[in-house]
Structures are given as structure tokens and as C-alpha cells.
C-alpha positions as CSV (number, residue, x, y, z in Angstrom):
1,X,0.0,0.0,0.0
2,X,1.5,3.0,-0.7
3,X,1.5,5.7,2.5
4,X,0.3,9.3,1.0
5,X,1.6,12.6,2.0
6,X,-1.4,13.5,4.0
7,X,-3.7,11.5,6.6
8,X,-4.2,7.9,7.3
9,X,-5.0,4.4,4.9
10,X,-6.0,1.9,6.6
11,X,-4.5,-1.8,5.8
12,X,-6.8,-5.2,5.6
13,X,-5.8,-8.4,6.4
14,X,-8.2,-11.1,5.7
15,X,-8.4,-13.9,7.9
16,X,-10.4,-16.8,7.0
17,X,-11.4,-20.3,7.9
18,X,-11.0,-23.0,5.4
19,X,-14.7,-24.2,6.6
20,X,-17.8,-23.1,8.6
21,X,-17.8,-24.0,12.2
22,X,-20.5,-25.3,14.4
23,X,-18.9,-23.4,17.4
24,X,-17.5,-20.0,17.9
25,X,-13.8,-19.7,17.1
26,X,-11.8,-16.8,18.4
27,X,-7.9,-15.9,17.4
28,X,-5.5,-13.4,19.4
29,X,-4.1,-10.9,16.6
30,X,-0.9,-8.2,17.3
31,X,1.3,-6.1,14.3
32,X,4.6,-6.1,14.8
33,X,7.5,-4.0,13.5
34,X,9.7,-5.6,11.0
35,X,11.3,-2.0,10.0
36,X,8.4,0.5,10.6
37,X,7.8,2.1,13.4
38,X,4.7,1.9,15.1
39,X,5.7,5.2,17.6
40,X,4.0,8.0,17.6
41,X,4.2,9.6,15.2
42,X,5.1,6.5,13.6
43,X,4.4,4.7,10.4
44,X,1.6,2.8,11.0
45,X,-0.7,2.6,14.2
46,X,0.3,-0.8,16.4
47,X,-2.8,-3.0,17.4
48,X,-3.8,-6.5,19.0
49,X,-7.1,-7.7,19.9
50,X,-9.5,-10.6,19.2
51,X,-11.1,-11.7,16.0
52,X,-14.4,-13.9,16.9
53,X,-16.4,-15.8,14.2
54,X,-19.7,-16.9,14.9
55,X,-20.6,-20.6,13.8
56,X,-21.1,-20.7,10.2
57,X,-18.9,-17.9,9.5
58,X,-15.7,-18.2,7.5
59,X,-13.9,-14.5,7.4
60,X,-13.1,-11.5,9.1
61,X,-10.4,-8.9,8.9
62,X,-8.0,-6.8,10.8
63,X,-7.6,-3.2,10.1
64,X,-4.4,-1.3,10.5
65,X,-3.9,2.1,10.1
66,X,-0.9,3.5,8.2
67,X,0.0,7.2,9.0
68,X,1.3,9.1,5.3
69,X,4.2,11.1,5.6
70,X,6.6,13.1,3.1
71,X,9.9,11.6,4.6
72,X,11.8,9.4,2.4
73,X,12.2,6.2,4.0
74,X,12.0,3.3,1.7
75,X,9.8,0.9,1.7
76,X,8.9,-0.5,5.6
77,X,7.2,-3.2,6.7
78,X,5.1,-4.5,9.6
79,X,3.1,-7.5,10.5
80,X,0.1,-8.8,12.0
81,X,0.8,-12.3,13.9
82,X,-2.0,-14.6,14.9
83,X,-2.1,-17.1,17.9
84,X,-4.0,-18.4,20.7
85,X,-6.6,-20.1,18.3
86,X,-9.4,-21.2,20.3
87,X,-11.8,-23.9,18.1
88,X,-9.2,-24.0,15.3
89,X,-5.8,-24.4,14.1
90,X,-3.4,-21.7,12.9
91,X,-2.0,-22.7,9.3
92,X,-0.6,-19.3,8.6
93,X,0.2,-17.4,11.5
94,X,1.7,-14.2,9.8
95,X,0.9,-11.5,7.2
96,X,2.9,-8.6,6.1
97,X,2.3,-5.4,5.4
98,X,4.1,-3.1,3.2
99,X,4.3,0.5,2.9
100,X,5.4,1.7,0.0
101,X,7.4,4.6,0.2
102,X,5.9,7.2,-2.5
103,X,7.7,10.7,-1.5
């Protein structure tokens, strides 16, 4: 995603589950920095919480906010890290994000 000079984006990961459930699953999320920052004012906006899906769902997301800037930095990246499945198992555990420097 490329970062802007002015205001926020906001990054999606998708998590899914490769089939319905008859019982509510719930997954601990957290970004980490790989080489953004997540200080403020930082690069993107850090963030952990729990993703619940009801029974029958498949998909959900976590939303991160990436702060533009007019700094060149190079491209930085930052992930979001899953664990603590509760009704499921983790195949993936880890998506990165990549903001693309554009200044």
C-alpha cells in the first residue's frame, strides 16, 4: 500500500477459515514492526485484539492504520501475527504489510 503525504490508509488483512464451524472460534491478533515504526508519530498505528467468528462464518479482517508522511524512507514493513486459536488451528500465523514509500 502506498503511504500518501497527508492522513491515514488503513490496511486489511483477511483472515479466513477454510470451513464453517458449528462453534464460535476466536484468534488473538498483534502487528509487529519488521522496519516500521509503530511510535508515535510512527508509520503505522500498532494493534492486538481478538477476531471472533460466529458458527457458520468463514472471514473477518484486521484493520491497520498506516500514517502518510513526506519523509523518504524506503519501503517498511510491519506484520500482524496470529495465535492463541481457540476452536481452530493456525496454518498461517503471519501477514505482512508493506508500505510503499511514494515521496
Amino acid at each position: 500500500m502506498h503511504e500518501g503525504d497527508a492522513g491515514a490508509r488503513t490496511a486489511v488483512f483477511n483472515v479466513s477459515l477454510s470451513k464453517p464451524s458449528s462453534a464460535w472460534v476466536s484468534v488473538s491478533y498483534a502487528s509487529a514492526s519488521a522496519n516500521a515504526s509503530a511510535n508515535k508519530p510512527g508509520d503505522y498505528t500498532g494493534k492486538t485484539g481478538t477476531l471472533t467468528f460466529a458458527p457458520g462464518t468463514t472471514s473477518s479482517s484486521v484493520k491497520v492504520v498506516v500514517n502518510a508522511d513526506t519523509s523518504f524512507e524506503g519501503d517498511e514493513n510491519f506484520n500482524v501475527t496470529l495465535s492463541g486459536a481457540s476452536g481452530a488451528t493456525i496454518t498461517d500465523a503471519t501477514g505482512v504489510g508493506t508500505i510503499v514509500d511514494d515521496d
